[in-house]
N, CA, C and O atoms as a GROMACS GRO file, in nm:
protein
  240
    1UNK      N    1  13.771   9.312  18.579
    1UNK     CA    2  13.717   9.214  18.671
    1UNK      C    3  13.602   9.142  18.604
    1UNK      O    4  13.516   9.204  18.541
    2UNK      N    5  13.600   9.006  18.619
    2UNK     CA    6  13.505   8.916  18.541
    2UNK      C    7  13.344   8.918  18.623
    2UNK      O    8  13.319   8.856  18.726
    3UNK      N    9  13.279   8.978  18.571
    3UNK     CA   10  13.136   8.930  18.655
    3UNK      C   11  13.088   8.836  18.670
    3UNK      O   12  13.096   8.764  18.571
    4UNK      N   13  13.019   8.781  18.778
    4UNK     CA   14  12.980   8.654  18.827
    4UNK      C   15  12.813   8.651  18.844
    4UNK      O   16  12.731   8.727  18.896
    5UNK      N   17  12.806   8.531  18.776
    5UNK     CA   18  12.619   8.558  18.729
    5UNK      C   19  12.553   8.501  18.862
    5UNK      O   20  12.612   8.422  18.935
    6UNK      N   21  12.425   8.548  18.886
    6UNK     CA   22  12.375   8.543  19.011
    6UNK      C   23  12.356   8.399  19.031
    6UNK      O   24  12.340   8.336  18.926
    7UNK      N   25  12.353   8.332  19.142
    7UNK     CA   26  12.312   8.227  19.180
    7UNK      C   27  12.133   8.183  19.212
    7UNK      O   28  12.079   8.290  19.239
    8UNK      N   29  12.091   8.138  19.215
    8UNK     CA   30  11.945   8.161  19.276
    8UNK      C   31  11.932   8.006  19.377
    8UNK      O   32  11.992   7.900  19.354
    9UNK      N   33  11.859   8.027  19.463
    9UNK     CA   34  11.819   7.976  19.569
    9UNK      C   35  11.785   7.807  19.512
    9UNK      O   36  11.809   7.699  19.566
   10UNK      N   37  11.714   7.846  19.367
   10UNK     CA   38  11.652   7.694  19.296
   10UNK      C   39  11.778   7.668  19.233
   10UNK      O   40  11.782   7.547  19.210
   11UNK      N   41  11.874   7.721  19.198
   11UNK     CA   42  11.983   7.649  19.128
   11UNK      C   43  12.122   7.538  19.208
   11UNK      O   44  12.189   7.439  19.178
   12UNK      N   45  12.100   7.649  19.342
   12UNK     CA   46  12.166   7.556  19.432
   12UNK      C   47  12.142   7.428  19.471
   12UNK      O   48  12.224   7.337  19.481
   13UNK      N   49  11.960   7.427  19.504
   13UNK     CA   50  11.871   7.308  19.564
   13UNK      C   51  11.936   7.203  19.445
   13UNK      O   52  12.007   7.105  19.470
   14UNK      N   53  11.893   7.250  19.306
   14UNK     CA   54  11.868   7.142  19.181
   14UNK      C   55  12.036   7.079  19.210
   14UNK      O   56  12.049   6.956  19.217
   15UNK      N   57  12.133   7.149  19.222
   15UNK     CA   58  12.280   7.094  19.190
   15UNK      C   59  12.285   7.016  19.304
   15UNK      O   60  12.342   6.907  19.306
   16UNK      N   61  12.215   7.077  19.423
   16UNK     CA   62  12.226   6.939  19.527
   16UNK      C   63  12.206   6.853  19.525
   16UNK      O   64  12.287   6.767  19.560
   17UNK      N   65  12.074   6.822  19.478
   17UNK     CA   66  11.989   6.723  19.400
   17UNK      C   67  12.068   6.608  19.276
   17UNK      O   68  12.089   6.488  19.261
   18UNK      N   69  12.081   6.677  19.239
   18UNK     CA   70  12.176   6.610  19.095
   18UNK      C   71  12.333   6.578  19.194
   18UNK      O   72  12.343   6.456  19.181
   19UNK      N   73  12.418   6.610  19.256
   19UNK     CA   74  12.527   6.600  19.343
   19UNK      C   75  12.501   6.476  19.399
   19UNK      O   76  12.549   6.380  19.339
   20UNK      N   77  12.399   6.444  19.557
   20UNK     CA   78  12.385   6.367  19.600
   20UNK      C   79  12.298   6.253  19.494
   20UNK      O   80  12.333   6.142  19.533
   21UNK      N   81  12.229   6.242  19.411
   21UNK     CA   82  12.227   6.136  19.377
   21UNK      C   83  12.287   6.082  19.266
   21UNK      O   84  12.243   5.984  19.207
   22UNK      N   85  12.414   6.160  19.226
   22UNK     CA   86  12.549   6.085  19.152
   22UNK      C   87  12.594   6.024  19.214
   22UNK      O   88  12.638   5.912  19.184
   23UNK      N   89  12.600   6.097  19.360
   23UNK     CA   90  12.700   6.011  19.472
   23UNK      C   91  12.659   5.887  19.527
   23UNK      O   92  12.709   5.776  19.544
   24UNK      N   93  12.542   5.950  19.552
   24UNK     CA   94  12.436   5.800  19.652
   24UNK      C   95  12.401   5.695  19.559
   24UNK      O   96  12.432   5.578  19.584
   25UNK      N   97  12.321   5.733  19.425
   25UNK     CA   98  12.275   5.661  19.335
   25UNK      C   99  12.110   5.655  19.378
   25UNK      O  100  12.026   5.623  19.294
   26UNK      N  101  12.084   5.679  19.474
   26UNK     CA  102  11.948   5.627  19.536
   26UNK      C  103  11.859   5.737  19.525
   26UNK      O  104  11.862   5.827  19.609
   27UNK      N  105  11.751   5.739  19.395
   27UNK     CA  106  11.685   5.871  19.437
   27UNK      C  107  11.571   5.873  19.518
   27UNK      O  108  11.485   5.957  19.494
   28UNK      N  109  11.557   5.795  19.608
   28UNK     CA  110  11.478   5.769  19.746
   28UNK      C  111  11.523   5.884  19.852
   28UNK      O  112  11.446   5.967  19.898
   29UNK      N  113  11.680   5.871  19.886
   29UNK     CA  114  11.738   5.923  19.955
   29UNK      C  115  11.749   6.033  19.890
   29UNK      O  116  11.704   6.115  19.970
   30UNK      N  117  11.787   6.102  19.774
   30UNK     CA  118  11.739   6.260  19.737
   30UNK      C  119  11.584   6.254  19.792
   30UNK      O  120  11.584   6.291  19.909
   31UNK      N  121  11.490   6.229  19.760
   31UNK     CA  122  11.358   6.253  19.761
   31UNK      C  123  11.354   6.324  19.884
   31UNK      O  124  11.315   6.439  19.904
   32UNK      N  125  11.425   6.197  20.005
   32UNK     CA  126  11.416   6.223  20.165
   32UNK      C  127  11.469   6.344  20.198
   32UNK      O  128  11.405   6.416  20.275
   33UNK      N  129  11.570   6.378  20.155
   33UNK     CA  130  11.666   6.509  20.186
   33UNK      C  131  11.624   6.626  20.138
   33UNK      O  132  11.656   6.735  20.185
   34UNK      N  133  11.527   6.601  20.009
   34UNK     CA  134  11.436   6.728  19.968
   34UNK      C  135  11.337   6.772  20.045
   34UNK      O  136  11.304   6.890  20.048
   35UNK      N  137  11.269   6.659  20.128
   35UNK     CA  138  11.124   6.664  20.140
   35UNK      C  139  11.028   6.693  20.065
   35UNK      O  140  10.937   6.775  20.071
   36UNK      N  141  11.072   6.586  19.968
   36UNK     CA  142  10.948   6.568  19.901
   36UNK      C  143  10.857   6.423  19.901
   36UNK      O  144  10.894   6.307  19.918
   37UNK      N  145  10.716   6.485  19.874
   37UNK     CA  146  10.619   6.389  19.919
   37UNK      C  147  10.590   6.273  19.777
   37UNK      O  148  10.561   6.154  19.768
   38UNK      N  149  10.610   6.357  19.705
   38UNK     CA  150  10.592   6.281  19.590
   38UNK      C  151  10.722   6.233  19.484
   38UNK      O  152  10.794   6.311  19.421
   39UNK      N  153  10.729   6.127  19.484
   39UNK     CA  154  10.862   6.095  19.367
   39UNK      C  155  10.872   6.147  19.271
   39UNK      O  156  10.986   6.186  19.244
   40UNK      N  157  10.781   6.171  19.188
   40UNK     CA  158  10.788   6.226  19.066
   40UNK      C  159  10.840   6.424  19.073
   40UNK      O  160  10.896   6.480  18.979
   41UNK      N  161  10.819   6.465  19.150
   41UNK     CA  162  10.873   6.570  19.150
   41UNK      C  163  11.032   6.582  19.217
   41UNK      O  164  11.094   6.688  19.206
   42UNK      N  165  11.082   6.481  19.278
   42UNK     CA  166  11.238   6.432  19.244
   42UNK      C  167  11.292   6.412  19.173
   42UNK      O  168  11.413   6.437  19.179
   43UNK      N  169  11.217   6.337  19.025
   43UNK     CA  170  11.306   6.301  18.922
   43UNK      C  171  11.285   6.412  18.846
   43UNK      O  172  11.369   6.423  18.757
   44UNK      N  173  11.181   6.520  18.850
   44UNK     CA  174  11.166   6.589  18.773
   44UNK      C  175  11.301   6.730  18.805
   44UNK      O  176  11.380   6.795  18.736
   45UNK      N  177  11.263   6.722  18.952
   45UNK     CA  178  11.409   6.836  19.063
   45UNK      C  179  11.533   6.780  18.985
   45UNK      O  180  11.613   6.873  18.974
   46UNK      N  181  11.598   6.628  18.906
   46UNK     CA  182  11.705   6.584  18.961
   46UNK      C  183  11.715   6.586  18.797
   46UNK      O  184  11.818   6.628  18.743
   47UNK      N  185  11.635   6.553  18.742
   47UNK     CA  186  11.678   6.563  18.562
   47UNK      C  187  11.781   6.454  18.507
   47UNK      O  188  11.814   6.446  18.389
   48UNK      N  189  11.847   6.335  18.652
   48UNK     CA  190  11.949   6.275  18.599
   48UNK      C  191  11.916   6.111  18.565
   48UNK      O  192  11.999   6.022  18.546
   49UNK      N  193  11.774   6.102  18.565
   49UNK     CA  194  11.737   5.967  18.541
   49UNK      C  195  11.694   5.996  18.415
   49UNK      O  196  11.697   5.894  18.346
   50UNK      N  197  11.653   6.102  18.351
   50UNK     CA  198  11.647   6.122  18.190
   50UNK      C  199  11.803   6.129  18.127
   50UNK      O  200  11.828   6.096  18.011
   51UNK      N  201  11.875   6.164  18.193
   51UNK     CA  202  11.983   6.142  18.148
   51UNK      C  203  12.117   5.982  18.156
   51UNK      O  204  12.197   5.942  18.071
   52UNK      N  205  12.089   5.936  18.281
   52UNK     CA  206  12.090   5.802  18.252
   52UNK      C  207  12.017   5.714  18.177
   52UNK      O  208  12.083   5.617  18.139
   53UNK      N  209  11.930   5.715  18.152
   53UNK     CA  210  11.810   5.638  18.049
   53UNK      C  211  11.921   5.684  17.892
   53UNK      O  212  11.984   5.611  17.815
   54UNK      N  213  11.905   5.821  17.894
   54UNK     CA  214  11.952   5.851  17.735
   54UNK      C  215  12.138   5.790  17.712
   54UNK      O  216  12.205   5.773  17.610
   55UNK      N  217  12.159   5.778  17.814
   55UNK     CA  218  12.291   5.745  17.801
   55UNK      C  219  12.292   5.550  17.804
   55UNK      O  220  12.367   5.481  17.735
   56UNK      N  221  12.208   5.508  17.885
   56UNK     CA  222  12.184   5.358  17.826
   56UNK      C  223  12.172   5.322  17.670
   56UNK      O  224  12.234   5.234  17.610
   57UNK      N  225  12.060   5.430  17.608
   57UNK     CA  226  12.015   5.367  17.501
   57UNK      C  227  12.104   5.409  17.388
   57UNK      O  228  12.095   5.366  17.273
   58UNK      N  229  12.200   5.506  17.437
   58UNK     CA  230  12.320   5.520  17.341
   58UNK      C  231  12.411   5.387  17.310
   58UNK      O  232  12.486   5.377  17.212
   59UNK      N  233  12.400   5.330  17.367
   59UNK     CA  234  12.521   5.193  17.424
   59UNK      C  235  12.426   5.033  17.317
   59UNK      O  236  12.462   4.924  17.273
   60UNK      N  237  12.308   5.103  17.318
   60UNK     CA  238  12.230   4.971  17.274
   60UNK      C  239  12.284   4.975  17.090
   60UNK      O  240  12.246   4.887  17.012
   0.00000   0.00000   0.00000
């Protein structure tokens, strides 16, 4: 039987995070759904605007 590595409470939040704003695009609306007060700790929760940025400047 294959073991299954634990999940944690912050790994779920972050994939939500990263989920809805692939889907939405809007990280306003993550921010809102987190409750968070400050933006910058959205993009920091969501990790996917460093990764869109790096994927722009691949293209340049």
């Amino acid at each position: 039987m294959e073991e299954v590595e634990r999940v944690s409470p912050h790994t779920l939040r972050h994939t939500f995070a990263i989920r809805l704003y692939q889907s939405a695009g809007k990280i306003r609306l993550v921010q809102k759904a987190l409750g968070h007060s400050d933006l910058s700790t959205t993009v920091t929760q969501t990790h996917v605007v460093d990764e869109e940025l790096e994927g722009a400047m691949k293209g340049l």
